[in-house]
C-alpha positions in Angstrom: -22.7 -38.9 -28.8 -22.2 -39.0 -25.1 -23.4 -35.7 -23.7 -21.9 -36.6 -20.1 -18.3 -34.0 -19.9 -15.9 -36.1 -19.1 -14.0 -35.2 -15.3 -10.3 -35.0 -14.9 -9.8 -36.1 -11.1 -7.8 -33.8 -9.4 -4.4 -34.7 -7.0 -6.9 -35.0 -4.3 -9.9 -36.7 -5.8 -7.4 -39.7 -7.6 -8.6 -42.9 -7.1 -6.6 -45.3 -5.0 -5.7 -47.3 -8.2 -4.2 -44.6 -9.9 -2.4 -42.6 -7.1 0.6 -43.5 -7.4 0.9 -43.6 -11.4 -0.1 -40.0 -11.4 1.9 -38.6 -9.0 5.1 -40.0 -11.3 3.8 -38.2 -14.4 3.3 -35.2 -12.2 6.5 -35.2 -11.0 8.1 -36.3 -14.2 6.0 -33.0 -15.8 7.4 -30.9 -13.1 10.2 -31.6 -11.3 10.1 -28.8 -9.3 6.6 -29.0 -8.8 5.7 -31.4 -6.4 7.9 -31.7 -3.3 6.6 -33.7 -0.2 8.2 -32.0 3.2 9.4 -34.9 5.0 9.7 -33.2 8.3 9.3 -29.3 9.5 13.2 -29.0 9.9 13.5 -29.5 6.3 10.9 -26.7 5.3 13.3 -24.0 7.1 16.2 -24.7 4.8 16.9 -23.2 1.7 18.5 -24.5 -1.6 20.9 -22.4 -3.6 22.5 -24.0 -6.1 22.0 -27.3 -4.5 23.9 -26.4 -1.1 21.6 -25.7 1.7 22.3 -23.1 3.7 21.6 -23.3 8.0 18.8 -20.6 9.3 20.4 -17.7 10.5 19.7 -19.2 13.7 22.4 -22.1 13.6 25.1 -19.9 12.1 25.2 -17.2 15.0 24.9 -20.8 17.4 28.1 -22.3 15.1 30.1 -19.0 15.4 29.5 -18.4 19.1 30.5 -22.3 19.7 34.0 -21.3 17.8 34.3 -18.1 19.5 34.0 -19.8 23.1 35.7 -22.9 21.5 38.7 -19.7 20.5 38.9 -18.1 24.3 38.7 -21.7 26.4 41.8 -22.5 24.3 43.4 -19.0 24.7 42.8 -19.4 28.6 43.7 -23.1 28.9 47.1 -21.6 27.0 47.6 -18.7 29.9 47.1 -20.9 32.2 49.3 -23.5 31.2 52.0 -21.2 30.2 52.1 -19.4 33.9 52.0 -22.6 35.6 55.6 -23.4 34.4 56.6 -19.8 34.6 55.7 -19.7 38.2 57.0 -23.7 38.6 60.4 -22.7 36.8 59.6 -25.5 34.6 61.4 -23.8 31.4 64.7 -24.0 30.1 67.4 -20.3 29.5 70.9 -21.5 27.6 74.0 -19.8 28.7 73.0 -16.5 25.9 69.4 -16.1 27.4 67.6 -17.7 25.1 64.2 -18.9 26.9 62.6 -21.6 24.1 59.3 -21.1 26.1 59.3 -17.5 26.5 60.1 -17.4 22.4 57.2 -19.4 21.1 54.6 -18.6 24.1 54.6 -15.2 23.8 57.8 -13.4 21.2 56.3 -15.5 18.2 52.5 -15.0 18.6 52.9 -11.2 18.9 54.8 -11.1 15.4 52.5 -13.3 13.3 49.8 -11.1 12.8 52.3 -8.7 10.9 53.7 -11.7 9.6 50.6 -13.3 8.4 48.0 -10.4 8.4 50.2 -7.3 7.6 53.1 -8.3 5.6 51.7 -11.4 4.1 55.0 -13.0 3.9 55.3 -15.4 1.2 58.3 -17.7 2.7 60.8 -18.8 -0.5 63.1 -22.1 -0.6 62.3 -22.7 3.3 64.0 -26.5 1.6 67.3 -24.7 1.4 68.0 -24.6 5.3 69.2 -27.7 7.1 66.8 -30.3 9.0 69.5 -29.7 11.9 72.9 -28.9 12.3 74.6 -25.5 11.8 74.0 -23.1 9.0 74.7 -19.1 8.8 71.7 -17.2 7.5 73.6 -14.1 5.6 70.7 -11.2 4.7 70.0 -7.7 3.6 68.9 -5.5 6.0 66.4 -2.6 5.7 63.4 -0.7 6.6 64.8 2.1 9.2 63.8 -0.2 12.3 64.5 -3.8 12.0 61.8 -5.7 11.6 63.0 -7.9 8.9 65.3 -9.8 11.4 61.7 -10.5 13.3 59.6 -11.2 10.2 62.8 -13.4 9.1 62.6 -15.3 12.9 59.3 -15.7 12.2 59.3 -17.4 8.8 62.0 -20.0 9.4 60.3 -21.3 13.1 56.9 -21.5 11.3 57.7 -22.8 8.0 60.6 -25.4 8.3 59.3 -29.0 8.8 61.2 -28.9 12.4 60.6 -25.5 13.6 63.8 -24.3 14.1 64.8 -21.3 15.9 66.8 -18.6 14.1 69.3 -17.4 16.6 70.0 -13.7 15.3 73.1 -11.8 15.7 72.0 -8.4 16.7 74.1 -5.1 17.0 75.5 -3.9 20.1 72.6 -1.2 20.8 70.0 -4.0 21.0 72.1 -4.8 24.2 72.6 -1.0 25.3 68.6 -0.4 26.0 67.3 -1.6 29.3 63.6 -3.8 28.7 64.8 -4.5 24.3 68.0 -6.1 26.0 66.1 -8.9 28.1 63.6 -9.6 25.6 66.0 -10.1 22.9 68.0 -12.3 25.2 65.1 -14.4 25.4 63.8 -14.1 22.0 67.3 -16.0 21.3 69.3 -13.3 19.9 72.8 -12.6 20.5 76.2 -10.3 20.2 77.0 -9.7 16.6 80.6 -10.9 17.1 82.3 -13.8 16.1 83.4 -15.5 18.8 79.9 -15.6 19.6 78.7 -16.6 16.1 81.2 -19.2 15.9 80.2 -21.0 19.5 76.3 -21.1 18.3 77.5 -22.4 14.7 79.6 -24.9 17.0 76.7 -26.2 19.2 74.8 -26.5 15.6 72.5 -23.6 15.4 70.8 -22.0 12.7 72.5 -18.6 12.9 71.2 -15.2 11.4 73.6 -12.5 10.5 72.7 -8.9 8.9 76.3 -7.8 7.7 75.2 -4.3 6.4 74.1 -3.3 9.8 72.6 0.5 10.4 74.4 1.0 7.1 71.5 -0.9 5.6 68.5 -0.1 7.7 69.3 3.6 7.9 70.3 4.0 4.5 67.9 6.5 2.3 64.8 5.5 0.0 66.4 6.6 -2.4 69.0 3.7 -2.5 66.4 1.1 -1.9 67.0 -2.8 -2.4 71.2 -1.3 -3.0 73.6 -3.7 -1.1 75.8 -1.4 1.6 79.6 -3.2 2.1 79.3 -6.3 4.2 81.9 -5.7 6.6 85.6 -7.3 6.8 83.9 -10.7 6.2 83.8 -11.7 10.0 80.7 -13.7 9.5 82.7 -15.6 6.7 85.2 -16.3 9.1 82.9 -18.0 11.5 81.1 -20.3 8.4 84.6 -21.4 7.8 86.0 -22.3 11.3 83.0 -24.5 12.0 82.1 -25.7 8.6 78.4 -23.8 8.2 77.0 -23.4 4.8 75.9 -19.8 4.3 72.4 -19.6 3.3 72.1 -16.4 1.7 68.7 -14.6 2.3 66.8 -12.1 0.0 63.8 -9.7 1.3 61.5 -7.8 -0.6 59.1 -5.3 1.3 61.4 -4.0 3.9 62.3 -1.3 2.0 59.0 0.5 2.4 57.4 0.0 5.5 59.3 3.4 6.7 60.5 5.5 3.4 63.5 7.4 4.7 63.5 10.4 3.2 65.9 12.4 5.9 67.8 12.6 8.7 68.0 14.7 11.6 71.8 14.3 12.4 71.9 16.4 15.1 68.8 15.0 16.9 70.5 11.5 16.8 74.1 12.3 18.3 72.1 14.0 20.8 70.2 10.7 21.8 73.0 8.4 20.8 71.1 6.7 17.9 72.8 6.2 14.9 70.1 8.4 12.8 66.8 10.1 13.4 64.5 9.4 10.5 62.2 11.7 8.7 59.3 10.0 7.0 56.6 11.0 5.3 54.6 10.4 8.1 56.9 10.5 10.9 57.3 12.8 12.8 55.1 14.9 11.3 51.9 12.8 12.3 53.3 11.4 16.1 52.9 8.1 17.4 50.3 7.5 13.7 53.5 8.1 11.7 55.3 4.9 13.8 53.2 2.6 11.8 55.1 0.6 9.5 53.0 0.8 6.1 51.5 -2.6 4.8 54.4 -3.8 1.8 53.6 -7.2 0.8 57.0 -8.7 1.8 59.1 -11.8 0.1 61.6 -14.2 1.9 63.9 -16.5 -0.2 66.5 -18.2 1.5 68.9 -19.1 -1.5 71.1 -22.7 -2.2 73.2 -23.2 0.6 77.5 -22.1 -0.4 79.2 -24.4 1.2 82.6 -23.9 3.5 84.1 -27.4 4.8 86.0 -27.5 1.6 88.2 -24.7 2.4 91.3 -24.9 4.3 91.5 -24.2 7.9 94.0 -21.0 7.3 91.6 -19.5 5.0 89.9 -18.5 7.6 92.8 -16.2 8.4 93.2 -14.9 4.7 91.6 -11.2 4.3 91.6 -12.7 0.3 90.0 -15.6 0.6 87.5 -13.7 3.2 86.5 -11.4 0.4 86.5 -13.4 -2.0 83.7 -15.6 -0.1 82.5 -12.2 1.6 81.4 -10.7 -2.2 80.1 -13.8 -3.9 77.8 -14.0 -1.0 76.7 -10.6 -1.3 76.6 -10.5 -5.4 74.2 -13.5 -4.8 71.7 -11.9 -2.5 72.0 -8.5 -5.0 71.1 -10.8 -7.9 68.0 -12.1 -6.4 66.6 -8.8 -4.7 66.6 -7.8 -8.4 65.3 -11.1 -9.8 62.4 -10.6 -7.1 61.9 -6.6 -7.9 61.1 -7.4 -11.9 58.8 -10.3 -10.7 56.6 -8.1 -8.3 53.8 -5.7 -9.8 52.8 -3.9 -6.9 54.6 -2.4 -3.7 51.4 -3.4 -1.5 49.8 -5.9 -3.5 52.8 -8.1 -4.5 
């Protein structure tokens, strides 16, 4: 009987022979055991579900890179955009509408309702035309008129060409002294119908709100309920030039500012067409101006067509109405369709 206790080498005392044979077992033992740094860099990351993550150090690096990356591109813009303001290098059609103005400075200042406050979810965008002339029919609602913004907003930055919607707006717009220039430019027009007919004409994609302050003044009470469309004017113009009417359903307007009265006196007094009591204005001031955050829904509807009809229908109050309430039945169906769909006013 050997008395001599037999030595198991340790990592650091293996013979050269049988180095590299242990260090398998060892590994093969315990995976997780035996890990040989192959440079100091690698030490300093960590693993989390096999996805290293950067030292703290490289993500404040990364997001001040974007951030300068952000404000080089934001001043590069500026820059770029008053060079051809002060060069005249821009182009204003014979109704005001300035394409630069419009997507350098109207559309940037609406997305972040659009996008961040609204979060508009945009609905059979397929259903306008690639080009030519169409007559966007929708409800209107809300107290002020954002939707027709929001509306603007969805069909430039959603349709595969970027169209412009070239809204008919009522003759007020037109009355105040600064919201009369920038709706020029912003593309939007005279809600009458010689006007809607020469955009449909030059093949425009036309907006058109036939309720009018009927619909955005109208109480909460009667929320997401059609008000009469008019004498069918708009119909008139789809039929003279041959524009399918799109029609247009919105869900959300309804709640940015409940109306839940009216100071009639107030209005007549400052020529308005009502003076809205909130719950918030005007009890809490300027606060109470802020629309509150409805998660909003735009579907544009299949296109009803009018090149099929004869030119005199244009003239025929019948065949006007006729037209006038399937359009609006159609719009009522789907604000309803779209009410039993949604779970929550703010949430969607």
């Amino acid at each position: 009987m050997n008395d001599m206790a037999k030595v198991i080498p340790l990592h650091g005392e293996l013979g050269r022979g049988g180095d590299m044979d242990a260090r398998r077992a060892s590994e093969n033992r315990h995976p997780s055991g035996f890990v040989e740094p192959t440079s100091i860099a690698e030490t300093t990351l960590v693993s989390t579900g096999g996805v290293s993550e950067l030292p703290q150090s490289s993500l404040e690096q990364s997001i001040a890179d974007s951030v300068r990356a952000s404000l080089a591109d934001q001043i590069t813009g500026g820059a770029d955009f008053l060079r051809k303001r002060l060069a005249g290098d821009y182009f204003v059609d014979d109704f005001g509408f300035d394409q630069h103005f419009a997507e350098n400075v109207a559309l940037p200042l609406l997305r972040p309702l659009f996008e961040k406050w609204f979060r508009v979810d945009v609905v059979g965008i397929e259903n306008l035309p690639v080009d030519g002339a169409a007559l966007v029919v929708a409800n209107h609602a809300g107290v002020v008129p954002i939707d027709g913004l929001m509306t603007s907003v969805a069909v430039h930055d959603h349709h595969p060409t970027n169209r412009h919607l070239r809204m008919l707006a009522a003759d007020l717009v037109f009355e105040l002294p600064v919201v009369c220039d920038l709706a020029r430019k912003a593309g939007h027009t005279l809600a009458c119908t010689p006007d809607a007919e020469r955009l449909l004409s030059d093949g425009e994609l036309v907006a058109v709100f036939p309720e009018g302050f009927k619909g955005i003044g109208k109480p909460f009470s009667e929320r997401y309920k059609l008000q009469r469309f008019g004498r069918g004017g708009f119909v008139s113009a789809a039929m003279r030039t041959g524009a399918p009417i799109i029609p247009c359903s919105i869900v959300g307007s309804e709640e940015i500012y409940p109306k839940i009265g009216d100071l009639t006196p107030l209005a007549r007094l400052m020529g308005m067409p009502y003076f809205p009591i909130t719950p918030l204005f005007p009890h809490f001031g300027p606060l109470g101006m802020i629309p509150l955050p409805s998660k909003w829904t735009i579907e544009f509807g299949t296109p009803i067509v009018t090149d099929t009809y004869d030119a005199s229908a244009a003239e025929d109050p019948m065949e006007l109405f006729e037209v006038t309430d399937h359009v609006r039945e159609t719009i009522q169906q789907t604000l309803y369709r779209a009410l039993a769909r949604r779970r929550n006013v703010f949430l969607g």
